[in-house]
C-alpha positions as CSV (number, residue, x, y, z in Angstrom):
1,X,-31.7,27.0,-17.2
2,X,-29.1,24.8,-18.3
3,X,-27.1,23.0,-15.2
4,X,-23.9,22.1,-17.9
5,X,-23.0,26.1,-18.5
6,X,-21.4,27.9,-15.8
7,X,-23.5,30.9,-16.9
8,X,-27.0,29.7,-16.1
9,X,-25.3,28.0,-12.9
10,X,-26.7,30.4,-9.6
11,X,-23.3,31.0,-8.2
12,X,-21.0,29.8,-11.0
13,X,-20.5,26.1,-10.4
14,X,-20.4,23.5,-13.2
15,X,-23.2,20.4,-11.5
16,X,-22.7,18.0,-14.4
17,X,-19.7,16.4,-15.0
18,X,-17.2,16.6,-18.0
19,X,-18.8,14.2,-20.9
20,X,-16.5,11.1,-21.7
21,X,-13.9,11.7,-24.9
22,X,-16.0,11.0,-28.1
23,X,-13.6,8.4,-29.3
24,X,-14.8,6.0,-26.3
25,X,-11.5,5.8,-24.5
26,X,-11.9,3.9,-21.2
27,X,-9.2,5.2,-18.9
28,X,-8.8,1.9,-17.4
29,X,-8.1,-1.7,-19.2
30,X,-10.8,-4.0,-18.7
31,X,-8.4,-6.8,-17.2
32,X,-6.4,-4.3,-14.7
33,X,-6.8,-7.0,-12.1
34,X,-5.9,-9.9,-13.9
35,X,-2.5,-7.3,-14.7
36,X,-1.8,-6.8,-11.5
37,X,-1.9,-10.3,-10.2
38,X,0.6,-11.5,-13.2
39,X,2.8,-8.7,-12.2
40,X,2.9,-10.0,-8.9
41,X,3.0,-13.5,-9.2
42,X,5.9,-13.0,-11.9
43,X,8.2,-10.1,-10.1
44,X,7.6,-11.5,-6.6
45,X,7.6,-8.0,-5.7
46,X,9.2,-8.0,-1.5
47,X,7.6,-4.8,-1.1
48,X,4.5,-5.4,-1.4
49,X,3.7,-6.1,2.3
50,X,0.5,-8.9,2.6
51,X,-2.2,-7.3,5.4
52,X,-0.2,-10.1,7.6
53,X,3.4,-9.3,7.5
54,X,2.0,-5.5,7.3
55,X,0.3,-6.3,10.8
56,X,3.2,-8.4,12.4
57,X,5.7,-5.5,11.0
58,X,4.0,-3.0,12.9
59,X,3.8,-5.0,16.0
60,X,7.5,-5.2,16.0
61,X,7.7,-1.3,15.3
62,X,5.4,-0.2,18.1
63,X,6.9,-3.2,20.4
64,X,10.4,-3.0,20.0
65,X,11.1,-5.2,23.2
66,X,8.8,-7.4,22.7
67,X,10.2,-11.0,22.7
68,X,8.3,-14.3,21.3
69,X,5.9,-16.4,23.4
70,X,5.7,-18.8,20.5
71,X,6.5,-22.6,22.0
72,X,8.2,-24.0,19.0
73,X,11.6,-23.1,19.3
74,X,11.7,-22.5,14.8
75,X,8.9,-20.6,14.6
76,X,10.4,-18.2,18.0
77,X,14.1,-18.2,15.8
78,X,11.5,-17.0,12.9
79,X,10.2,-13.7,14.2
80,X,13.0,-12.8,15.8
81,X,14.2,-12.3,12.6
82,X,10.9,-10.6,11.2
83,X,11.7,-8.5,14.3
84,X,15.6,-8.0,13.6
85,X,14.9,-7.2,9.5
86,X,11.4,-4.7,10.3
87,X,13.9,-2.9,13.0
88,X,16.5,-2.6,10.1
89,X,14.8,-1.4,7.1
90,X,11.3,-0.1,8.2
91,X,10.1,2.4,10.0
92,X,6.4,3.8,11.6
93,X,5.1,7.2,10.3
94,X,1.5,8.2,11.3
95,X,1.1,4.4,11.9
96,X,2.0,3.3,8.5
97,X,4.6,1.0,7.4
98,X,7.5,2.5,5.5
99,X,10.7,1.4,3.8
100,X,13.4,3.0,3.9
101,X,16.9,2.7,2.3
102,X,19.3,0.9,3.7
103,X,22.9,0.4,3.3
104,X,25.4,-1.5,4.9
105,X,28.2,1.1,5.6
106,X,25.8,3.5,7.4
């Protein structure tokens, strides 16, 4: 019984996965990584939330009246901010952290 032809296969099902192309093409680059990070280092991409601003986003989201406890009086101007810009242009579906677009006459 050969497990790679769907005819010697007990109820039809193909176990073995599809063999890679015979010209060797990997499907990824070897420095995908190293890619990424220059793309994001050059473009300074702003919507590519860090796992902090991502966290403190959907803090505001879920806690829309929450106010700062923060004693420096900067760092409280700061996240009010945060708060005012996430209440603006983002918005909480199934707990996720979405953009949306925004315009000034709407």
């Amino acid at each position: 019984m050969d497990i790679g032809l769907l005819d010697s296969s007990p109820q039809g099902v193909n176990f073995m996965p599809s063999s890679p192309l015979p010209t060797g093409v990997r499907p990824w680059p070897e420095n995908l990584n190293e890619e990424f990070m220059d793309h994001f280092i050059s473009k300074r991409n702003l919507m590519l939330l860090t796992p902090l601003k991502r966290s403190d986003y959907r803090y505001y989201l879920n806690n829309r009246e929450a106010k700062s406890e923060h004693p420096d009086r900067a760092q409280r101007r700061r996240e009010a901010t945060n708060k005012w810009y996430t209440l603006k242009r983002f918005e909480l579906q199934d707990n996720q952290v979405h953009y949306f677009n925004f315009s000034i006459f709407s």
